[in-house]
C-alpha positions as CSV (number, residue, x, y, z in Angstrom):
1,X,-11.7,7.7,-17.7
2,X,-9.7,4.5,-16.6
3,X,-9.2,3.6,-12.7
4,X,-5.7,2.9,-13.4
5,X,-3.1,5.0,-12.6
6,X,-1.0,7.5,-14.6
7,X,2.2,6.0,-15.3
8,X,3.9,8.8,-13.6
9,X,1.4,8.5,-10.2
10,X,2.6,4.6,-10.8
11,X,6.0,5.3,-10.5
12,X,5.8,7.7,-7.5
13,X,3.8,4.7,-5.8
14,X,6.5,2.5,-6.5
15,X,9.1,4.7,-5.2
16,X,6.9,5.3,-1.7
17,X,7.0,1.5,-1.3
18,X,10.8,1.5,-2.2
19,X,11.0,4.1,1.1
20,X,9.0,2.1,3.3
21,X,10.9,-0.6,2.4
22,X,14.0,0.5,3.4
23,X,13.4,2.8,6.3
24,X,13.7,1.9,10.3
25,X,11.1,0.0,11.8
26,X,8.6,2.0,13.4
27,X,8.9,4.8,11.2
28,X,6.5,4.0,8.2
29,X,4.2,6.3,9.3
30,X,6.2,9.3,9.0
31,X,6.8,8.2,5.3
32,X,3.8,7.5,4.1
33,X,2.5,11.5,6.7
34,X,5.5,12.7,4.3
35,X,3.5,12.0,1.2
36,X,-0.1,12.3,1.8
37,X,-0.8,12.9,-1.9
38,X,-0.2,9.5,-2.6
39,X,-2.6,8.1,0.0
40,X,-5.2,6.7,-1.8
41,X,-6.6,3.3,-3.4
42,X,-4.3,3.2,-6.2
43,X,-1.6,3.2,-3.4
44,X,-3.3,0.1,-1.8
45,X,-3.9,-1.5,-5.4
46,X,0.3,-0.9,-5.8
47,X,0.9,-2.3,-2.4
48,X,-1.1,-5.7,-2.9
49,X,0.7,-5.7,-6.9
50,X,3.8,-5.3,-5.4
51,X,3.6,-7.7,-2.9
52,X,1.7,-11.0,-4.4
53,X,5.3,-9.9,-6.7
54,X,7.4,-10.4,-3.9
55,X,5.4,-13.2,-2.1
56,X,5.9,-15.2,-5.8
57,X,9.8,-14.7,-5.7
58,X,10.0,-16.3,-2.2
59,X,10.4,-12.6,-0.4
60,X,7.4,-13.3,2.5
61,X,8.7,-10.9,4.9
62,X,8.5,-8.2,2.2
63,X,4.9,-9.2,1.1
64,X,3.6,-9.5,4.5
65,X,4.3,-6.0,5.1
66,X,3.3,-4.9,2.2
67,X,-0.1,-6.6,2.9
68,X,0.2,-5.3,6.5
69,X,0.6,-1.1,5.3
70,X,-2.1,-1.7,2.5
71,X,-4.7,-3.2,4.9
72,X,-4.0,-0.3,7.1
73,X,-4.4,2.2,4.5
74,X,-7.4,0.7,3.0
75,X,-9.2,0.5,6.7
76,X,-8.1,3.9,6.8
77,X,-9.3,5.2,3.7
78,X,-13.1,3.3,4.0
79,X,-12.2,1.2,1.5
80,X,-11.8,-1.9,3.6
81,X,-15.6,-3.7,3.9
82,X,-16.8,-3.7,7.2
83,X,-18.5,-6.4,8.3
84,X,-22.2,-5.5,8.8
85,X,-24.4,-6.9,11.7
86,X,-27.4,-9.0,10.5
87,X,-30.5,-7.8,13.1
């Protein structure tokens, strides 16, 4: 079994990221609660993809909010490391 995704799951990730995009600000969440499915880590690995992407063709708006929902998600989703306290 591979970690990547299927090539369908792929392209419903990229569509998501199409729609948070292009919808208001301030209403991500109610995309991404619209699609809970597709909440998971290949989502965040398709976030980061997506946005080094656009960060390399000069869109830096775009990537930092790409980085900014896939951080989120990830913290969300325990897949963030926590920093642990040394006793």
């Amino acid at each position: 079994m591979t970690d990547q995704p299927s090539q369908q799951r792929q392209t419903q990730y990229l569509q998501l990221i199409e729609q948070l995009l292009a919808c208001p600000n301030g209403q991500e969440p109610d995309v991404l609660d619209a699609q809970p499915d597709l909440i998971d880590a290949g989502l965040v690995q398709t976030l980061v993809r997506v946005g080094t992407m656009m960060a390399h063709e000069e869109n830096q708006d775009g990537a930092k909010f790409l980085f900014h929902v896939a951080r989120e998600l990830a913290i969300q989703l325990n897949l963030y490391p926590q920093p642990t306290t040394q006793e």
